[in-house]
N, C-alpha and C positions, 0 to 999 in steps of 0.2 A: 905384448901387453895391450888391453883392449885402451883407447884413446881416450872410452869417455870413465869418468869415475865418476866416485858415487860419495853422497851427503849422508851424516847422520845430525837429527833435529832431535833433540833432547829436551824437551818440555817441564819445567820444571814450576809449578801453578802455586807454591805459597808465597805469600804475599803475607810483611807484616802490618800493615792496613794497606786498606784501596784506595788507587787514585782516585781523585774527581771525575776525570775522564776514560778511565780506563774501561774498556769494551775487551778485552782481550778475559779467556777464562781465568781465573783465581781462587784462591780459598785461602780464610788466615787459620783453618784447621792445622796446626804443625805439628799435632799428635799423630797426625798421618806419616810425619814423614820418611820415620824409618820403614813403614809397611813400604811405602811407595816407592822407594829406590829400591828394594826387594821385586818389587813388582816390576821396573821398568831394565829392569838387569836379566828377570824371567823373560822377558817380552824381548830383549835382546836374545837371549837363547834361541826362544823359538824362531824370530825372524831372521837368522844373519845370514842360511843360507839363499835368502834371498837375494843377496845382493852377490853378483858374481863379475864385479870388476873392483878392482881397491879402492878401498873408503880413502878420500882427499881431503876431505875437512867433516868436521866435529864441531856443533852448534849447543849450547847447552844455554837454551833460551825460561824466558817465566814472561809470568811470575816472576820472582827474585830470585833465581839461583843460590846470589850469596847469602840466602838466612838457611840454606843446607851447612850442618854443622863436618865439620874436617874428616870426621870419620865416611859420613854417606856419601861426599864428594871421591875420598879415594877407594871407597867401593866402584862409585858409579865408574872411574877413571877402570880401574883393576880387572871390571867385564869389561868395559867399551873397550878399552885400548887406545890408541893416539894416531895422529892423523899430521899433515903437511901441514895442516889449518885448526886449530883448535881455539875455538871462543869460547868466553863464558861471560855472559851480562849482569852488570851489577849496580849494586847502588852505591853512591860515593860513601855515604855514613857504616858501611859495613866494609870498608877498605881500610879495617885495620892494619897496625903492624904483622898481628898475627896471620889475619888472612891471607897479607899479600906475602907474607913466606911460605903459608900452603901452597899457594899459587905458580911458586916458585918451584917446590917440589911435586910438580902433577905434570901433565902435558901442556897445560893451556900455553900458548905464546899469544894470545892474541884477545883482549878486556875490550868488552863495549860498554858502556858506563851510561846511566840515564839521568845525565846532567839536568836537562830540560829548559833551563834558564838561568841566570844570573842575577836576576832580581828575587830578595827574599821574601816580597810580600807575594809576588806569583807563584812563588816556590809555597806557599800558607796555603792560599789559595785553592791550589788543584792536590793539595796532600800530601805534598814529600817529605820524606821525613829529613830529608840533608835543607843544611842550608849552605848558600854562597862558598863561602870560605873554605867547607870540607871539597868542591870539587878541588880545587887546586891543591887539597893535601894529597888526597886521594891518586891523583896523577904522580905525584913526586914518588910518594909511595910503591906505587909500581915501577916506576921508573928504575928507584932505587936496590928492587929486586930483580930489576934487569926485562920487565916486559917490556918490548920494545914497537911494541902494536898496541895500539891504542884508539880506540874510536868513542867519542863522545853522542849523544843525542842532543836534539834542543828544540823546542817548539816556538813557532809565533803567532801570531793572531787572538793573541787572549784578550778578555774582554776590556776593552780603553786602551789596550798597548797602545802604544804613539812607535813611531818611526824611529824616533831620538833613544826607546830604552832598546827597541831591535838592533840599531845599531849597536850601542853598549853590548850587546850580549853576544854580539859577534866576532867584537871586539876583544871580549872576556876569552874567547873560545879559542882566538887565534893567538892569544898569547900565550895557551897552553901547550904550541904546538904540537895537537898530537899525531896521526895519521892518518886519522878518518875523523871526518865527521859526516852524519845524518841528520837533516830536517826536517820537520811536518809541519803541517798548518793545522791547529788547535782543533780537534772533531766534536762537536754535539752529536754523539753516538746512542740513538735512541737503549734507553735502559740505562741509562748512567746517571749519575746524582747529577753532573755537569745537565746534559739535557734538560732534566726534571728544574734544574735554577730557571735554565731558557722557556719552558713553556709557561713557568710561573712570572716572567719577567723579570725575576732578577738580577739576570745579566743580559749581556748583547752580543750576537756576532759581530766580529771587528768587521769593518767594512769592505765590500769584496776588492773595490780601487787601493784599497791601502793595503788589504793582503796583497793585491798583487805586488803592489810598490816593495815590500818586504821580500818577495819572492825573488825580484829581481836584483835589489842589495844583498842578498846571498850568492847568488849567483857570480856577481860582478865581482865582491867582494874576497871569493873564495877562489876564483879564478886566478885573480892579481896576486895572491898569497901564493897561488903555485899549485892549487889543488886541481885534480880533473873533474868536473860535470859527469860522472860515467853514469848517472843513472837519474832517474827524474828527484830523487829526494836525497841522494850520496855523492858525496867527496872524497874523491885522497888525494892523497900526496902517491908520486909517481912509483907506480910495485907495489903498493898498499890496498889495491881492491878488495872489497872482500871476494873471497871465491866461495865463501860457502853462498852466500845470498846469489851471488851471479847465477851458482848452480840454478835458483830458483826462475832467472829469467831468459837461462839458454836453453833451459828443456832437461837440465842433465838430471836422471834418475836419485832421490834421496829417500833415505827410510825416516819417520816419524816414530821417535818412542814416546809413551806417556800421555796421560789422559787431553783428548783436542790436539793434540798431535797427526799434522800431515804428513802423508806418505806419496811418491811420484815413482812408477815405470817407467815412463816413457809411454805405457798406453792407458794406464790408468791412473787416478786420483782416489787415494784414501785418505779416509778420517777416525781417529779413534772418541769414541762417545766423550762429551765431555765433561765427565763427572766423575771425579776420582773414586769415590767408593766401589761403583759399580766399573770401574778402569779394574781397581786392583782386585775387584771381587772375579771378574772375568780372565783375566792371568792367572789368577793364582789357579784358577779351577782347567787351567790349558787351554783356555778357551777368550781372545779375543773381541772385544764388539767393536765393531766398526761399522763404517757406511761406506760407498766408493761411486764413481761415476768413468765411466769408461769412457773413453777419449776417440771416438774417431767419427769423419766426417766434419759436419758443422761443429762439432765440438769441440775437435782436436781444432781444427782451425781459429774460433774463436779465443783458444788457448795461447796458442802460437803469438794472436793479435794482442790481447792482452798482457802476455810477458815481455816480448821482442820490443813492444814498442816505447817501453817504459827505460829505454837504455839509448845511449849515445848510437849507438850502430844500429840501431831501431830494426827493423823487420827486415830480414832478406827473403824475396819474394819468391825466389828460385825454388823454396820449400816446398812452396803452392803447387796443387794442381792448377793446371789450365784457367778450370774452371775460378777456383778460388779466387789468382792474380784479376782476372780480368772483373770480380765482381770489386775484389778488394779496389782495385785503380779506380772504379765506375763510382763507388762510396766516398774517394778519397778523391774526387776529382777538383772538389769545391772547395777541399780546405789546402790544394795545392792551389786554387787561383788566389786563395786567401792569403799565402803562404803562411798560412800556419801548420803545412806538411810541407816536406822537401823530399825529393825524387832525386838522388844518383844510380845511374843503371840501375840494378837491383835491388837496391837499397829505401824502403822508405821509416823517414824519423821525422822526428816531431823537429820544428822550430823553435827556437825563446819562446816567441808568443803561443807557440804551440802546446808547450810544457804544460804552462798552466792551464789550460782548459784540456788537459790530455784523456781524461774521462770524458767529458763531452765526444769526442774525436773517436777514441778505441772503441765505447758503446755501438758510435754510428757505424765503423769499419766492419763490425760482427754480423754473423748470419742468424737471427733468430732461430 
């Protein structure tokens, strides 16, 4: 049996309103949806014989997954079929009774949930429709239909956060022990309503000293709970990685279904257009739109530098050509004197201090 397996990314773009910050594609069109699981079930057909090592995990990301109603979910389930690793990301307020016994009878074993925060007025704020209360329903609820993988999200840096509600909310998070949790730092993603408040002044980026301060009480905080650091913005608890995302940052080839939807070989990167009409107008007619960029040389290498180094075991340099190791060291010289990179044999990772400016660092490490 071949060693490396293979990802499936199920994109799934209705949204029943938009977040404040949300950059990621969407549409709150839901008259689409039954075309659209039609469509990415065809798109499955056409593509499966591409993948010729065993699918490992099964990603069914959004948009909001759970505002698919029980019937298009065990369609979607009844093409794709099931996997070691099955997620499906949801929003706490749609973790009914009813949903999480769907849940129960599908493949999924494993709920990413987009908590975001703990405070109801930041929850107002950036547009969620849950408030406080429902995440903790919503965990018991699955719990109680036996998911036993659970990953939360949560953000910080919003505009006045103080340190005193980040702590709270970390707080909140770990007492819902669940097995994963992910972090981000609040983005003003040019084109989003959030941006548009920033360029008008009416709000502020929290400040770069106190994001970092928050960065690092995550860190410290999730550590002493028992979680591992394995990735610049992920925690688990021990056997709890995700393996589907890891697929994303060890190279290992994944198929993308559905409109914005990425695709990986191992020598190429695809993208499907991202706009659902013309997604499902192009399946239905056997006919695909995509874009792609081929991976080798400076590209594939860039590639490598950008996934690898975004994880605890950071880059292993043996990858490289010759050439590569010797340019990558010659770039990375100054942020080992810095230490904000660290060097074992083969191996180079970012530091604490490193983490956080880890984009500054990858950019520099790339070959134009």
């Amino acid at each position: 049996m071949p060693s490396i397996m293979a990802g499936i990314y199920v994109h799934i773009p209705f949204c029943k309103t938009r977040c404040l910050y949300c950059g990621f594609y969407s549409t709150t069109r839901h008259e689409w949806r039954q075309r659209y699981v039609d469509a990415i079930c065809k798109e499955w057909q056409l593509r499966r014989n591409n993948i010729d090592v065993p699918v490992r995990t099964i990603y069914i990301g959004g948009g909001t997954p759970s505002q698919l109603m029980s019937d298009e979910l065990e369609q979607l389930f009844h093409a794709i079929g099931s996997a070691e690793e099955v997620t499906i990301e949801c929003n706490p307020d749609d973790v009914t009774p009813s949903f999480a016994s769907l849940l129960s009878q599908l493949p999924v074993n494993r709920v990413s949930m987009g908590a975001q925060t703990f405070g109801d007025e930041r929850l107002k704020f950036i547009g969620r429709r849950h408030n406080s209360s429902q995440i903790q329903v919503a965990v018991e609820r699955l719990r109680d239909v036996g998911i036993g993988n659970i990953s939360i999200d949560l953000m910080y840096g919003f505009p006045n956060e103080t340190l005193a509600e980040w702590h709270y909310d970390i707080d909140c998070a770990l007492a819902l022990g669940v097995e994963h949790l992910s972090a981000y730092a609040l983005m003003f993603e040019e084109g989003t309503p959030l941006y548009r408040l920033l360029e008008q002044g009416r709000v502020k980026e929290v400040d770069e000293e106190v994001s970092r301060q928050m960065y690092y009480e995550l860190i410290d905080r999730l550590v002493a709970a028992g979680y591992e650091h394995y990735e610049i913005s992920n925690f688990a608890k021990r056997g709890f990685r995700s393996v589907h995302n890891s697929n994303y940052w060890n190279q290992t080839p994944y198929i993308g279904l559905g409109a914005a939807a990425h695709s990986f070989d191992g020598k190429r990167r695809q993208w499907n257009i991202d706009d659902v009409e013309q997604y499902m107008e192009g399946v239905e007619s056997g006919l695909l739109h995509y874009d792609y960029e081929d991976l080798d040389g400076d590209a594939h290498y860039n590639d490598v530098v950008m996934t690898a180094l975004r994880t605890c075991e950071g880059l292993d340099l043996s990858l490289l050509s010759d050439t590569q190791w010797d340019y990558c060291i010659q770039q990375a010289r100054r942020y080992l004197d810095d230490g904000l990179l660290i060097q074992e044999k083969d191996h180079l990772r970012l530091s604490r201090r490193g983490l956080f400016v880890s984009d500054m660092i990858m950019c520099d490490l790339m070959r134009a």
